[in-house]
N, CA and C of each residue as an Amber inpcrd file, in Angstrom:
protein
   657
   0.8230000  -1.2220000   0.0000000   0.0000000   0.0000000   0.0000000
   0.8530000   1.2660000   0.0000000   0.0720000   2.4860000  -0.4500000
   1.2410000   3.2200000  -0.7030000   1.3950000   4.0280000   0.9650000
   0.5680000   4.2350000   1.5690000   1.3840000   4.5890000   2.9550000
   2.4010000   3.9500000   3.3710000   2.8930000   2.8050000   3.4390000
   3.5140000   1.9320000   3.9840000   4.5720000   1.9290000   2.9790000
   4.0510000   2.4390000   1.6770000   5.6440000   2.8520000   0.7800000
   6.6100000   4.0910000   1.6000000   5.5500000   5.3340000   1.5740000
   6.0700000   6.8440000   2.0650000   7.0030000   6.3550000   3.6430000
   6.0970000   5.3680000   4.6520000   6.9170000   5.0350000   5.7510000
   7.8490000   4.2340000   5.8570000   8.0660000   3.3610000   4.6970000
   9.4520000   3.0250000   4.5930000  10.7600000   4.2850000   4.0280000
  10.3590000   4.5150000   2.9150000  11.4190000   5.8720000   2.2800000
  11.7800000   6.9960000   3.7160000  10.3620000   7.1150000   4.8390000
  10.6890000   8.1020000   5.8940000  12.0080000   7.5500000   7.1550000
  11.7970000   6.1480000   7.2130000  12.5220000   5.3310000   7.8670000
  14.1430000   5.2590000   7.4250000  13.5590000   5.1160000   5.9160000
  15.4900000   4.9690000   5.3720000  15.8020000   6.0640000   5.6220000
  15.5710000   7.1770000   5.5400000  16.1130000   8.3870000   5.1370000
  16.3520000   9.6690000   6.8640000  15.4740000   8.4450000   7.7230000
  16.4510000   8.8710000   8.8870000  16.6000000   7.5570000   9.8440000
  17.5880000   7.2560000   8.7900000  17.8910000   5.9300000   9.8540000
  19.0650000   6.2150000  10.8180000  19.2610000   5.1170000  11.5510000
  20.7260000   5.3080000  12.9650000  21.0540000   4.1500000  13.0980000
  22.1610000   4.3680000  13.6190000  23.3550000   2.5530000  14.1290000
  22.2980000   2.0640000  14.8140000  23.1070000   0.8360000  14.2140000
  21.7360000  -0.1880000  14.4320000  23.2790000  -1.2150000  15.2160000
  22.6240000  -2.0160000  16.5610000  23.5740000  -2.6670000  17.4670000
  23.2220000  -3.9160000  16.9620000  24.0600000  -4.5010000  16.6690000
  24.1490000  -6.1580000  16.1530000  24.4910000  -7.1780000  16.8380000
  24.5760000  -6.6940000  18.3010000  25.1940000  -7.7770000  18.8610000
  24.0940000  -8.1740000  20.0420000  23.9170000  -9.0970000  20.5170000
  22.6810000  -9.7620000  21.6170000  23.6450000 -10.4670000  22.5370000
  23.1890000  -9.9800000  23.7600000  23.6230000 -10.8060000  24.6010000
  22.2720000 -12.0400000  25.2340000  22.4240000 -13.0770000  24.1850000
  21.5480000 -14.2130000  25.0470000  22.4940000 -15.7250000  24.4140000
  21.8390000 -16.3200000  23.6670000  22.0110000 -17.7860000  23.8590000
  21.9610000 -18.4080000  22.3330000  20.7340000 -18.2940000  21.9520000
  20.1010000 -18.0420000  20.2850000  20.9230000 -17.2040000  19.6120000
  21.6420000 -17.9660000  18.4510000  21.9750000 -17.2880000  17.1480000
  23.2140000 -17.5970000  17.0680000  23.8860000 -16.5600000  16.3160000
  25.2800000 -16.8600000  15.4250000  26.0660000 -16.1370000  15.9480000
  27.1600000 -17.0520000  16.8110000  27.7720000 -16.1430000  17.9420000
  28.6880000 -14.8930000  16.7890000  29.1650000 -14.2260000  17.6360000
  30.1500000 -13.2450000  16.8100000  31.9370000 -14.2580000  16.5300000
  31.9220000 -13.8230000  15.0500000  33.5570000 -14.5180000  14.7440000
  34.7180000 -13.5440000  15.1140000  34.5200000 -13.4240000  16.3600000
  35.2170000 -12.2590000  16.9130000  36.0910000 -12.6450000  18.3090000
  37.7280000 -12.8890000  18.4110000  38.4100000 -13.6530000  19.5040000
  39.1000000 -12.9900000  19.9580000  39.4110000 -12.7830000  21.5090000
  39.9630000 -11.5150000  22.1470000  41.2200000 -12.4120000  22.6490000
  42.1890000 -11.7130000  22.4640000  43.4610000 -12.0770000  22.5920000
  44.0390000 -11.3280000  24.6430000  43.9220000 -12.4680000  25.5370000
  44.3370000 -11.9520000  26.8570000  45.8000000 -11.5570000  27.1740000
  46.9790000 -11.7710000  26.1580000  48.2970000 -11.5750000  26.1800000
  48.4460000  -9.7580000  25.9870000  48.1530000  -9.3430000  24.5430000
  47.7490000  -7.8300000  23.6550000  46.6920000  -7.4150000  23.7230000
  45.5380000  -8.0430000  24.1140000  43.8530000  -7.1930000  23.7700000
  43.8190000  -6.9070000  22.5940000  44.5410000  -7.7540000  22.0270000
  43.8720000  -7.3400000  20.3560000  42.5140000  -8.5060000  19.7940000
  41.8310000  -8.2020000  18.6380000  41.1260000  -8.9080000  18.0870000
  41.3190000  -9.5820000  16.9990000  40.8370000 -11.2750000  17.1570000
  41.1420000 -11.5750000  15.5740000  39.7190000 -12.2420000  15.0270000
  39.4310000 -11.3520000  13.9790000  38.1190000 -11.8370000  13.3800000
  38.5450000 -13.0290000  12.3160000  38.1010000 -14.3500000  12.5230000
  38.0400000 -15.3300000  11.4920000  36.8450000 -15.9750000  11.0940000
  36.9730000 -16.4660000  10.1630000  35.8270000 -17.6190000   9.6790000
  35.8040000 -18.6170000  10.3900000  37.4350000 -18.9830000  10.1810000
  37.8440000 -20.2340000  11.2920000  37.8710000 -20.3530000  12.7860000
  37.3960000 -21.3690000  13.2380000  37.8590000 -20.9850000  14.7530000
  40.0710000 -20.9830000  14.4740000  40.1700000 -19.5640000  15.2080000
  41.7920000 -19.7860000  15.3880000  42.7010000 -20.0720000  16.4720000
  43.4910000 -20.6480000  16.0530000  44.1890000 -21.5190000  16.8990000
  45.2460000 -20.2240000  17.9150000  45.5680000 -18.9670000  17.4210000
  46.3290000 -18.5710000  17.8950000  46.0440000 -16.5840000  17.3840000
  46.2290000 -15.7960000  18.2370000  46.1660000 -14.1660000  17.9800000
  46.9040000 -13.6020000  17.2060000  46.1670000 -12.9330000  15.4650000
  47.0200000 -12.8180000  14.3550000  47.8170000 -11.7180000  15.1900000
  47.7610000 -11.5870000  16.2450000  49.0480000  -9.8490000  16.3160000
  49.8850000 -10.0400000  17.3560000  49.9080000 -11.0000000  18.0260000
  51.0240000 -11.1060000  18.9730000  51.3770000 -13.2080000  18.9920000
  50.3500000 -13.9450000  18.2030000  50.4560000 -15.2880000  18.2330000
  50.3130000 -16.2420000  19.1120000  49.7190000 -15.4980000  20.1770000
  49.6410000 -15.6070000  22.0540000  48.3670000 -16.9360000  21.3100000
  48.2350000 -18.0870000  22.3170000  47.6030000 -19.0140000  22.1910000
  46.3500000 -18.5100000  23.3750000  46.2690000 -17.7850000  23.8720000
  45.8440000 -17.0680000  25.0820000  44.4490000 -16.4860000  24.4220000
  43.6220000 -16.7290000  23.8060000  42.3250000 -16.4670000  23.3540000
  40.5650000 -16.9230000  23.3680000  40.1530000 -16.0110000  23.2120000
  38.6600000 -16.8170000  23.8700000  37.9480000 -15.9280000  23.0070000
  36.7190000 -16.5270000  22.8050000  35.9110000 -15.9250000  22.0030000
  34.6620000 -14.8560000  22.4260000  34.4730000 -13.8290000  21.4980000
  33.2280000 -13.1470000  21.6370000  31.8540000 -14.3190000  22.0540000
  31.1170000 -13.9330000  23.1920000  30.0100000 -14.6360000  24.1050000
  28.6930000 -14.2120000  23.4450000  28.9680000 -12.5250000  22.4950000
  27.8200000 -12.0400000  22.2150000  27.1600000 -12.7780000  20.4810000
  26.1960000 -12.8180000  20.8020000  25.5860000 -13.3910000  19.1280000
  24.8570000 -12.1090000  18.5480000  25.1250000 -12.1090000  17.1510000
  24.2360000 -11.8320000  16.1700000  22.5850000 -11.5030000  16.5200000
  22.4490000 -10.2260000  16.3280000  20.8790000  -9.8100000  16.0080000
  20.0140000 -11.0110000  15.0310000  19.3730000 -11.3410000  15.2750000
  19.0900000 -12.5760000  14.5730000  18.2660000 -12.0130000  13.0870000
  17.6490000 -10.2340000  13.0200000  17.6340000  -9.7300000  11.8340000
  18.6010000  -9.4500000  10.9540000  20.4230000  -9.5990000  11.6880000
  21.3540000  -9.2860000  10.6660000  21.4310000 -10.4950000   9.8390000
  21.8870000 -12.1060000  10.6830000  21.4800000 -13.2360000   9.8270000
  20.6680000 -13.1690000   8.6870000  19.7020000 -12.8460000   9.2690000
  17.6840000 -13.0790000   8.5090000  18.0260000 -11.6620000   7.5130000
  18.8500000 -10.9610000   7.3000000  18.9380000  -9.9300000   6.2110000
  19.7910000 -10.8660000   5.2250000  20.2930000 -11.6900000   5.0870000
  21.5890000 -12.0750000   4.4610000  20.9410000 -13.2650000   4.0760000
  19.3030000 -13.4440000   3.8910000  18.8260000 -14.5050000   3.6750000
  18.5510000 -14.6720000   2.0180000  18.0500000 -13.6830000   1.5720000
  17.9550000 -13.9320000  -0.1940000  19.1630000 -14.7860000  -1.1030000
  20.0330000 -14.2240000  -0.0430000  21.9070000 -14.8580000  -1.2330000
  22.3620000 -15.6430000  -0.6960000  22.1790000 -15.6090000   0.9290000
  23.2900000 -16.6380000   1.9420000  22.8880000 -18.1260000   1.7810000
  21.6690000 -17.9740000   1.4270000  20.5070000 -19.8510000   1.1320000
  21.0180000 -19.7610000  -0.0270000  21.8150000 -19.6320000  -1.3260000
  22.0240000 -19.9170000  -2.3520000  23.4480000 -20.0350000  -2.7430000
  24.4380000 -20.2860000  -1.7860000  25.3590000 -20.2350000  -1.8550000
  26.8820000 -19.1430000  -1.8440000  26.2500000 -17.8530000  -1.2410000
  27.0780000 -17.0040000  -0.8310000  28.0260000 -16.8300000   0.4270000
  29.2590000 -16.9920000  -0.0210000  29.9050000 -15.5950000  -0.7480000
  29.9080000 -16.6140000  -2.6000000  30.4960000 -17.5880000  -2.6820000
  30.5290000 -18.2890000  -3.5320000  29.2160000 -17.7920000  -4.7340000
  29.9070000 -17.7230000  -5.8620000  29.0650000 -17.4530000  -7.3660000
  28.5780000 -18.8460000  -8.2440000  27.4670000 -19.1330000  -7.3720000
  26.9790000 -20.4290000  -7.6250000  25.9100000 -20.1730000  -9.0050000
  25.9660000 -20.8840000  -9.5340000  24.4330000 -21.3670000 -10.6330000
  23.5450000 -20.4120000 -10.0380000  22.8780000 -21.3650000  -8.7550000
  22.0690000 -21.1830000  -8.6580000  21.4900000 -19.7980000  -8.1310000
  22.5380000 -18.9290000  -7.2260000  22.1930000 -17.5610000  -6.9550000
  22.3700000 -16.7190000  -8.2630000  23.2460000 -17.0920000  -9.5780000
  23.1930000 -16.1510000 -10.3590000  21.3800000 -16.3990000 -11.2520000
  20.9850000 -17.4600000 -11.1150000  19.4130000 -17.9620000 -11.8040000
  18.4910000 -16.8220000 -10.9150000  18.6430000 -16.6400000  -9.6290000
  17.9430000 -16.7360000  -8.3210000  17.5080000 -15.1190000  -7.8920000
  19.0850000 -14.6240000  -7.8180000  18.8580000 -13.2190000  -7.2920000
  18.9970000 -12.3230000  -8.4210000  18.5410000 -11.2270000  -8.5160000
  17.7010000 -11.0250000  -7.5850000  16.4770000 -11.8500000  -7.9810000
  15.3420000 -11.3580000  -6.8750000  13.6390000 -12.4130000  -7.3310000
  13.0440000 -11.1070000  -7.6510000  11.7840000 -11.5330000  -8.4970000
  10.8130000 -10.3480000  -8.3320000   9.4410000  -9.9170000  -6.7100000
   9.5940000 -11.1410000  -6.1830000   8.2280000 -10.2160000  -5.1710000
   8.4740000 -10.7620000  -3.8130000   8.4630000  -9.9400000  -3.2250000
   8.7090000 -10.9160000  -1.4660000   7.4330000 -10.6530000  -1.1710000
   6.3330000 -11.3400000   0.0940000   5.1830000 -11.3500000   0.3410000
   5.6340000 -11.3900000   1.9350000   4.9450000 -10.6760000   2.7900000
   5.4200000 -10.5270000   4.2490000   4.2350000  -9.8540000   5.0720000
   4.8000000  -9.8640000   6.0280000   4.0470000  -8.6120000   7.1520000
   4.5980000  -7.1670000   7.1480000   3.7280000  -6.8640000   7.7900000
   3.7830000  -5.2740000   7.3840000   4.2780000  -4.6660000   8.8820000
   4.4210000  -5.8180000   9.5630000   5.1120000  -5.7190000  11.3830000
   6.6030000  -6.2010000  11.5610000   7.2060000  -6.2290000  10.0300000
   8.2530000  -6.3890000  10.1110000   9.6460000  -5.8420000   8.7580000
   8.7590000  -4.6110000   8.0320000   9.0480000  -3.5650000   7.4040000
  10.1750000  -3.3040000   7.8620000  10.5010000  -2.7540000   8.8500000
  11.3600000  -2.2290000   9.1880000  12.8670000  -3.3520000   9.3240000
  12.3050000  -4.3550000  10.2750000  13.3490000  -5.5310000  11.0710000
  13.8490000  -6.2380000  10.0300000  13.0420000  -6.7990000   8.9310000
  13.6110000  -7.6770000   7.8330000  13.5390000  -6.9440000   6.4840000
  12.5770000  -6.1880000   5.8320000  12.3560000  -6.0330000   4.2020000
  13.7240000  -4.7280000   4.4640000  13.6100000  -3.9660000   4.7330000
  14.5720000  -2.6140000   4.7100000  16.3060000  -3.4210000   4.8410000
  16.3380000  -4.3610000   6.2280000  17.3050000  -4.8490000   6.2710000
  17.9820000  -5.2390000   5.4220000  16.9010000  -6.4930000   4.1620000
  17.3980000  -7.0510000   3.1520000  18.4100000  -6.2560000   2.1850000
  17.5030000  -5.3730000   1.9980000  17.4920000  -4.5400000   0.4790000
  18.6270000  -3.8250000   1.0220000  19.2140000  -3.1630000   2.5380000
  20.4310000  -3.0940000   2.5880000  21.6010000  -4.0370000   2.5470000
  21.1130000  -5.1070000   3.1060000  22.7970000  -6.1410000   2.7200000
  22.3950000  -6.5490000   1.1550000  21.7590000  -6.2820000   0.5680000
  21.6370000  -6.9410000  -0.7370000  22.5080000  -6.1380000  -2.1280000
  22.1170000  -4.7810000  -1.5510000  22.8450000  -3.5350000  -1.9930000
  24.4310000  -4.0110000  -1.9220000  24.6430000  -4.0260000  -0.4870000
  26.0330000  -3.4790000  -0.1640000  26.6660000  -4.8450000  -0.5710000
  26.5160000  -6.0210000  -0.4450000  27.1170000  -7.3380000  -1.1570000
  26.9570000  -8.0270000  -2.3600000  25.2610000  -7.7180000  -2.9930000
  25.6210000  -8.2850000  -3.8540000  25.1860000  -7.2220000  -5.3690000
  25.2560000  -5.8010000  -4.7760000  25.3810000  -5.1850000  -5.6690000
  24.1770000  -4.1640000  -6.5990000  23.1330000  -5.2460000  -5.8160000
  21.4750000  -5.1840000  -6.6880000  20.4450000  -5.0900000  -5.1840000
  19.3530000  -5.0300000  -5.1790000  17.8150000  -5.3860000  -4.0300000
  17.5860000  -6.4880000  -4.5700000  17.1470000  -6.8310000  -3.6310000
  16.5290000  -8.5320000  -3.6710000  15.4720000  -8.8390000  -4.3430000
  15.0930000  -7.9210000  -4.4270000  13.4680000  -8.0210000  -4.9590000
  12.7950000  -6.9300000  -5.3720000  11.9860000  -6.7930000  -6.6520000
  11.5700000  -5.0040000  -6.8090000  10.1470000  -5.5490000  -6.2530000
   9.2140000  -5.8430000  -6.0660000   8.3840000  -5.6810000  -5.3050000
   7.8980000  -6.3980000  -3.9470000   7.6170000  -5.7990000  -3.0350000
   6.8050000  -5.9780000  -1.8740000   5.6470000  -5.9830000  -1.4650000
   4.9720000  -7.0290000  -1.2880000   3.1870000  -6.8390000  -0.7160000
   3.2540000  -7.5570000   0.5210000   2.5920000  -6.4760000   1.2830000
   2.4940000  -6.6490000   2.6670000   1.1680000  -6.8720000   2.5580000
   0.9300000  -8.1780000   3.6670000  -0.4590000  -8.1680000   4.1920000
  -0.8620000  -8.3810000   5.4450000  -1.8820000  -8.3900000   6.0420000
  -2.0700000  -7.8540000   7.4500000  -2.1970000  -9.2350000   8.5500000
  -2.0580000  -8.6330000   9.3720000  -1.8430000  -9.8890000  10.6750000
  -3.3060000 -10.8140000  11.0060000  -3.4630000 -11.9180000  11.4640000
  -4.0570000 -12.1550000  12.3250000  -3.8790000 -12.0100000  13.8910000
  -4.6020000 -11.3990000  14.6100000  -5.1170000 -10.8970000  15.8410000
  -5.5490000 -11.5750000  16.8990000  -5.6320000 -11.5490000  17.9500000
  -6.4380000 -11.8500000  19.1690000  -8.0160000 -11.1530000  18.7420000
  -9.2880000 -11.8130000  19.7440000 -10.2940000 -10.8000000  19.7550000
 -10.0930000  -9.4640000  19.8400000  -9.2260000  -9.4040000  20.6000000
  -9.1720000  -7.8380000  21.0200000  -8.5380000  -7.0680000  20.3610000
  -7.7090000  -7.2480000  19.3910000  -6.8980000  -6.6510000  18.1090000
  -5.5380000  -6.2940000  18.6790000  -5.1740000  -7.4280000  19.6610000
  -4.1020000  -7.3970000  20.1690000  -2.8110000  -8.3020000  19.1870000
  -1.9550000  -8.0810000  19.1240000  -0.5710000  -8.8450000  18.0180000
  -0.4540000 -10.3780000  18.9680000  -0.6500000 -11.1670000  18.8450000
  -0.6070000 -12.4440000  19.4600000   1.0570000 -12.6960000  20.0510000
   1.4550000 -13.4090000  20.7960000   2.6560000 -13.4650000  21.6540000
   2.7020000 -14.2810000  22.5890000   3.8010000 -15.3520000  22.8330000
   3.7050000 -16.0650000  23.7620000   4.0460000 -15.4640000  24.9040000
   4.0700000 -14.2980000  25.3130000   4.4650000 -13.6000000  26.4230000
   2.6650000 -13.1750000  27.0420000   2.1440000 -12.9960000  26.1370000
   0.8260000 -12.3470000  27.1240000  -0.2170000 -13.8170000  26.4010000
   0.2300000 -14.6500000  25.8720000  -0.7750000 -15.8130000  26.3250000
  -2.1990000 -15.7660000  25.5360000  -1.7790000 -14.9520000  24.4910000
  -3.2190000 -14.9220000  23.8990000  -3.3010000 -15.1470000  21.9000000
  -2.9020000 -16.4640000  22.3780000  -2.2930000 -17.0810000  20.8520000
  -3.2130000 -17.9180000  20.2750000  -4.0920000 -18.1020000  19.6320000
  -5.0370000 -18.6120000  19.3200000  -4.6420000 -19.9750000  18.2790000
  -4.4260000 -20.9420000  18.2300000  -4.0020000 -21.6950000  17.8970000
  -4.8150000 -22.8920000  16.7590000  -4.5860000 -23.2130000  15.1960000
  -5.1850000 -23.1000000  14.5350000  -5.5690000 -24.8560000  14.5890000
  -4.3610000 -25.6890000  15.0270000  -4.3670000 -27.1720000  15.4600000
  -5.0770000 -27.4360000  16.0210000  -5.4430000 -26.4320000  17.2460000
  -6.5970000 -26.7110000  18.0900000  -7.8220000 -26.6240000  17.6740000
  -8.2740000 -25.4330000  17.3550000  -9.4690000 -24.9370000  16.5880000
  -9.9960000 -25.5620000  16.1790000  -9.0550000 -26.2790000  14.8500000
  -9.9450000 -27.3400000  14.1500000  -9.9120000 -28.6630000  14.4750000
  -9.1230000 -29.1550000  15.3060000  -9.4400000 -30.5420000  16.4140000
 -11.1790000 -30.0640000  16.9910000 -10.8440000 -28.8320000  17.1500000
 -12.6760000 -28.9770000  18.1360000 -13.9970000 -28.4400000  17.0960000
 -13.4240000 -27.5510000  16.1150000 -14.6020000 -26.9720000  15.2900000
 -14.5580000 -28.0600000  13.6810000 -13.4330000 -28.1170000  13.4310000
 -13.4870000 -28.3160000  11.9260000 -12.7540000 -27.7800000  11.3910000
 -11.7410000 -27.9990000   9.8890000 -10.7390000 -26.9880000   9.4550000
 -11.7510000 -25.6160000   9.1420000 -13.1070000 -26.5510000   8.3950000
 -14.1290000 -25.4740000   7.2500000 -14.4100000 -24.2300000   8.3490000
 -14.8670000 -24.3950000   9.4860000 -15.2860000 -23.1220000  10.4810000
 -13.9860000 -22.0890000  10.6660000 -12.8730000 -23.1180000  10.9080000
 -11.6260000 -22.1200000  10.8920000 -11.2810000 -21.3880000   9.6630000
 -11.0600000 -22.3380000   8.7130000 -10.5710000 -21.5840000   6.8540000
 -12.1600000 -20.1360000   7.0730000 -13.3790000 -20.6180000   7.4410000
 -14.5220000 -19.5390000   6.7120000 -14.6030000 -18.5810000   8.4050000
 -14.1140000 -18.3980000   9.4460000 -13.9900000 -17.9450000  10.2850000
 -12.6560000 -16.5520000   9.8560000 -11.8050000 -16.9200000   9.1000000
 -10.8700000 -16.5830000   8.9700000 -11.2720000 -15.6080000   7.3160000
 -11.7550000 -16.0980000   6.2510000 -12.0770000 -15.2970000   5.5540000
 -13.2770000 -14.4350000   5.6880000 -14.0710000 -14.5690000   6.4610000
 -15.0860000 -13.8400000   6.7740000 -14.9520000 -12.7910000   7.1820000
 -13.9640000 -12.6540000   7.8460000 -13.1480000 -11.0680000   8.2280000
 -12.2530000 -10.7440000   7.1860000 -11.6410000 -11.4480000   6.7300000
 -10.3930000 -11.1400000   5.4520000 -10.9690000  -9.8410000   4.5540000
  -9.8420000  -8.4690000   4.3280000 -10.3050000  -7.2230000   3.8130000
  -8.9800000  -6.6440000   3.6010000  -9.1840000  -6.5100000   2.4040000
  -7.6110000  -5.6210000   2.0350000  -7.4220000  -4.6230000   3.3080000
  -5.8740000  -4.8570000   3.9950000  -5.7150000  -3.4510000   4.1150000
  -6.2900000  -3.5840000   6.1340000  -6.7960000  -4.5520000   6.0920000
  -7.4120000  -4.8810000   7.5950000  -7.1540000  -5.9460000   8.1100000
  -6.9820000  -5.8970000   9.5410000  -5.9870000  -6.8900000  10.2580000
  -7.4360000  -7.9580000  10.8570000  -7.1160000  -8.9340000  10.8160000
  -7.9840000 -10.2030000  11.1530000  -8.5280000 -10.6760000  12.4590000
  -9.2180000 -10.0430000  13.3510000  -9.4260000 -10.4140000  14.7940000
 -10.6070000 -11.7090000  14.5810000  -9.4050000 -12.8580000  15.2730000
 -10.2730000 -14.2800000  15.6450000 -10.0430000 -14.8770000  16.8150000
 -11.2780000 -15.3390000  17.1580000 -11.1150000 -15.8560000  18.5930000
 -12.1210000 -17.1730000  18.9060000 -11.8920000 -18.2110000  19.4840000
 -12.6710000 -19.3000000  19.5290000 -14.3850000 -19.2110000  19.7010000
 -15.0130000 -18.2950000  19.9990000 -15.9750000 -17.8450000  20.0860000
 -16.3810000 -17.6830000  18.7250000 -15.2840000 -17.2570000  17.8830000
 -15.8800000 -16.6420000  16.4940000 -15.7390000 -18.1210000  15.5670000
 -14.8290000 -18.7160000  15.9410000 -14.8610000 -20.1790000  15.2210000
 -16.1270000 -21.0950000  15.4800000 -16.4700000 -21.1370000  16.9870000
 -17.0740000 -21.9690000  17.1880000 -18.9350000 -21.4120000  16.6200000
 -18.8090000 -20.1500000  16.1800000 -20.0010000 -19.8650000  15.3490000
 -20.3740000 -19.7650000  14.0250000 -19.4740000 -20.0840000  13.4500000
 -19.0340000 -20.7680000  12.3020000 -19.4080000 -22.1950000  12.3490000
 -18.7990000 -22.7080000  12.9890000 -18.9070000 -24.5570000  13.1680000
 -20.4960000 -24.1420000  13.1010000 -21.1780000 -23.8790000  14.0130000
 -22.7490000 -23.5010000  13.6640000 -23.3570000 -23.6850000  12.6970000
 -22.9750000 -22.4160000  11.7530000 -23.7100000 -21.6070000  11.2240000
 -23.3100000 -22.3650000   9.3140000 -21.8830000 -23.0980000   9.7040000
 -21.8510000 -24.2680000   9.0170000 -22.5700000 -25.7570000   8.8430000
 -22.9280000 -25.7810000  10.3110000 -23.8340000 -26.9850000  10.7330000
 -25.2880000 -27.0380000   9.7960000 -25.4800000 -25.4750000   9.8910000
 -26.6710000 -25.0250000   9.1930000 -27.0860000 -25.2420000   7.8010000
 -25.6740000 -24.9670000   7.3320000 -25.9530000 -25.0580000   5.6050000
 -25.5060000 -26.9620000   5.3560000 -24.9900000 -27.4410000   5.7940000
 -24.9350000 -28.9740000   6.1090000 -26.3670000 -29.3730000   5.8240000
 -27.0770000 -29.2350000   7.2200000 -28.4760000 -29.2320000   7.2180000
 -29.4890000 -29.2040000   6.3040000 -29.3710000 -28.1710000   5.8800000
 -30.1030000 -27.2510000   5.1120000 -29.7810000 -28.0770000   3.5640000
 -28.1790000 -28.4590000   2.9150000 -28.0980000 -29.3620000   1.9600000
 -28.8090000 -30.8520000   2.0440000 -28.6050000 -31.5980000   3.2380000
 -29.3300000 -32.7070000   3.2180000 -30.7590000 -32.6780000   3.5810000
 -31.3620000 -32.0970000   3.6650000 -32.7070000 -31.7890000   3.4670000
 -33.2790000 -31.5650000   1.6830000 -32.1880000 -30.9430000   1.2760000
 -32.8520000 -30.6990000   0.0960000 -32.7790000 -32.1450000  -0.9660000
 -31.4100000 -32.4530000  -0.3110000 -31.2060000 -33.9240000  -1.0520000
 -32.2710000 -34.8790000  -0.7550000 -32.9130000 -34.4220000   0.4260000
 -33.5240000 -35.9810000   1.0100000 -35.0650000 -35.4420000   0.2680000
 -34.8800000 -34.3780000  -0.0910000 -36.4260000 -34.2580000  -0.4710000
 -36.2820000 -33.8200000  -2.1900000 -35.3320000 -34.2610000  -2.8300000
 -35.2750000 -34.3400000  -4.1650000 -34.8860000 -35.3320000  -4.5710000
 -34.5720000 -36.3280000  -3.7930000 -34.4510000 -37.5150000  -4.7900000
 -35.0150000 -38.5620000  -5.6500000 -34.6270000 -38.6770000  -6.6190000
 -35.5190000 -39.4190000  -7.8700000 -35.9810000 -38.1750000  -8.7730000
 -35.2810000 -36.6800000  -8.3480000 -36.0770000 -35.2850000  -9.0970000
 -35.3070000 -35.1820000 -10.5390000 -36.4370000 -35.3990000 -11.5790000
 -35.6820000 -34.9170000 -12.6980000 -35.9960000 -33.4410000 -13.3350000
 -34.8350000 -32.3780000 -12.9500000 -35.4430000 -31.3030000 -13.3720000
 -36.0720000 -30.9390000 -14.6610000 -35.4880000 -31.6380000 -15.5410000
 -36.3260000 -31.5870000 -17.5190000 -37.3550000 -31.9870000 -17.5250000
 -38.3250000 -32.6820000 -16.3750000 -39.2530000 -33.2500000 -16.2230000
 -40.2990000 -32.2340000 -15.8290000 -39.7230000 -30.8920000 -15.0670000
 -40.9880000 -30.4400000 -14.1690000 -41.3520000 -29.2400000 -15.7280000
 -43.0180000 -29.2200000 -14.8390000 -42.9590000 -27.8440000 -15.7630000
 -42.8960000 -26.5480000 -15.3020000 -41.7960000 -25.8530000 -15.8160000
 -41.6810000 -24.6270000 -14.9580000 -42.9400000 -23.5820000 -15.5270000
 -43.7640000 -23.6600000 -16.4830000 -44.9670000 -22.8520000 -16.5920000
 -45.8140000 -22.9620000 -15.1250000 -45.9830000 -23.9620000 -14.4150000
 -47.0130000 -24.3350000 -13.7410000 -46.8100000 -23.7310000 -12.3330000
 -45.2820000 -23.7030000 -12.1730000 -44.5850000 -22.8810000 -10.7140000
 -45.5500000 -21.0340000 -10.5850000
């Protein structure tokens, strides 16, 4: 949509250092080894055996990992064999359309199109269509932190896939975010029950009906 064009271009154009490093557990530690002899650093691919600036065996590695959006930026080329000039990334990249959320504009699509630039020369992709979230009832962003994740395995263990799939398009609207909640499934399962109904009735009371037979003057 084109707002969401203007707020990306507003975003690039005042962007700031962005910190790449996480201190937790998850991800791709940093290739970064601190030398306890000099305090110098030696960045490798390899784990190294020894500190390129003084040769001190005396080294230990960076604890901190990777933003897990710097990885996830380096995803269009890095799945195809980069740094390496494979077949298949020269077939590959760039693509024409990425399809995403529009809650992550900023964290991944902007990201891309910068490492894509700066390594491999080109954007990953000339177009973007964002489309909108599914919701809690309350038009809250779902999260395992506040517990209000509505879960689609379940749903249809108790309603049916059909109440969930027509629960789910029944709200579906360009441009508008999707609030569903088991309440809204389970009135569906209903209101599905209904037209069920409503078909075998008609079957049970047309059978043996040949329509070329009736006369529609007489209706």
């Amino acid at each position: 949509p084109e707002h969401w064009k203007k707020t990306y271009y507003e975003w690039m154009r005042n962007i700031r250092d962005w910190c790449i490093s996480r201190q937790i557990w998850w991800g791709h530690r940093i290739p970064a080894w601190f030398c306890r002899e000099c305090g110098e650093i030696t960045v490798s691919e390899d784990t190294p055996e020894r500190c390129e600036h003084c040769f001190s065996t005396d080294i230990y590695q960076d604890s901190d990992v990777l933003d897990t959006w710097f990885s996830s930026a380096l995803w269009p080329f890095s799945t195809m064999g980069w740094p390496d000039d494979t077949p298949l990334l020269k077939k590959f990249y760039p693509t024409d359309v990425l399809v995403t959320g529009f809650d992550i504009l900023f964290f991944w699509v902007a990201r891309m199109m910068m490492m894509g630039i700066r390594f491999m020369g080109d954007v990953p992709f000339r177009d973007v269509y964002l489309h909108a979230l599914v919701r809690d009832e309350q038009g809250q962003k779902m999260s395992k932190s506040k517990g209000n994740i509505v879960d689609p395995i379940v749903e249809m263990d108790k309603y049916g896939a059909d109440a969930f799939r027509f629960a789910l398009t029944a709200f579906a609207a360009m441009g508008r975010d999707v609030k569903i909640s088991e309440k809204r499934v389970q009135g569906y399962r209903f209101f599905i029950n209904k037209i069920w109904n409503a078909g075998r009735y008609v079957l049970t009371n047309t059978e043996g009906f040949d329509p070329d037979e009736m006369d529609v003057a007489s209706l």
